[in-house]
N, C-alpha and C positions, 0 to 999 in steps of 0.2 A: 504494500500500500504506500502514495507518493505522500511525502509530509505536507506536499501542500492544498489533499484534498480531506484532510481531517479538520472537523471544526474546532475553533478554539475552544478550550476548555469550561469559559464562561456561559458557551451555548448547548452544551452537553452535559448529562449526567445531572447528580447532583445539584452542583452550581448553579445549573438554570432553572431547578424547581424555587431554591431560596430566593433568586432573584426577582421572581414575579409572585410572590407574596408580598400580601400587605401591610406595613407596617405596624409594630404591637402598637404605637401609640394608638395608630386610628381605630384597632379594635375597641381598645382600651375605653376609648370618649363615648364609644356607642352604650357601654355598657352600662345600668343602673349604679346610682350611687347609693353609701351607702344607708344616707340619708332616705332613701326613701324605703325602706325595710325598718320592719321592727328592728328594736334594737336586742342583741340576742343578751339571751340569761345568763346571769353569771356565775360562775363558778361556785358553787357549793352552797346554791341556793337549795333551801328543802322545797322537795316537793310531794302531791299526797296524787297518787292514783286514782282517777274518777270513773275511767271509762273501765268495761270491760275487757281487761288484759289478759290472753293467755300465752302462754311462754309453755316449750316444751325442748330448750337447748342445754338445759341444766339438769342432767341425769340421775341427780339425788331423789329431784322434788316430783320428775314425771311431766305434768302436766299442770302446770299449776295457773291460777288467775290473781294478777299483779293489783285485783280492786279494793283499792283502800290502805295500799300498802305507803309507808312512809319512806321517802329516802332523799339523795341530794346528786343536782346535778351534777357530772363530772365536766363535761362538755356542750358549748353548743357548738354546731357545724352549719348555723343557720350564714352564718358569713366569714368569710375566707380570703386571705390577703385584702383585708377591705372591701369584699369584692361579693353580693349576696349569692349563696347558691341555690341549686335547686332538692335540697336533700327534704325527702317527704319524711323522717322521723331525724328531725334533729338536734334532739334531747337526748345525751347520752347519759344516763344515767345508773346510779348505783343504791342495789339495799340490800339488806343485810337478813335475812329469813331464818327465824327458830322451825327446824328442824330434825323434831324428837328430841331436842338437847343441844345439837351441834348448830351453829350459825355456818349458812350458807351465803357466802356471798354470789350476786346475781348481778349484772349488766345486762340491761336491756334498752336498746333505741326507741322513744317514743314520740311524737307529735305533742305540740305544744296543747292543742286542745283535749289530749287524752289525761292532764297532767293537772293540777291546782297547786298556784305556788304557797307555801307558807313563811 
């Protein structure tokens, strides 16, 4: 092959996919501030279970229903680098369950409406 029927570098491979992408800034403007979202919960606020929850990834308990139970958030993931997301349960949250004697700790993601803050 003659070297001067190869394209330069810039218009081949790689290179040319980054080059005609659009700049982060401009995505960046389009994007929601963070002003206009709730402001997310903060950290180790308590909160009390209203709706009904059932959780079955915790092998001790079975199948259990999280209503009414007490605990505190760990995380929210409602916004992210400033930036809101689209996370449908993003209440990270932790509690602690008497189980025959032994406490079980339990993490479960919930939605802010399934939750009552205290």
């Amino acid at each position: 092959m003659l070297a001067s029927s190869r394209l330069p570098k810039a218009a081949c491979g790689r290179r040319a996919l980054h080059a005609r992408r659009p700049s982060h800034a401009s995505i960046r403007s389009s994007r929601m501030t963070v002003a206009s979202v709730a402001s997310p919960v903060p950290e180790g606020t308590k909160v009390k279970v209203t709706a009904d929850v059932t959780i079955s990834h915790v092998a001790r308990l079975g199948d259990y229903s999280l209503k009414g139970q007490e605990g505190e958030v760990m995380k929210d993931v409602s916004v992210h680098k400033d930036q809101p997301t689209n996370a449908t349960m993003p209440l990270r949250c932790k509690f602690v369950i008497n189980n025959d004697g032994a406490d079980v700790k339990v993490i479960a993601h919930l939605a802010e409406d399934e939750v009552e803050m205290l």
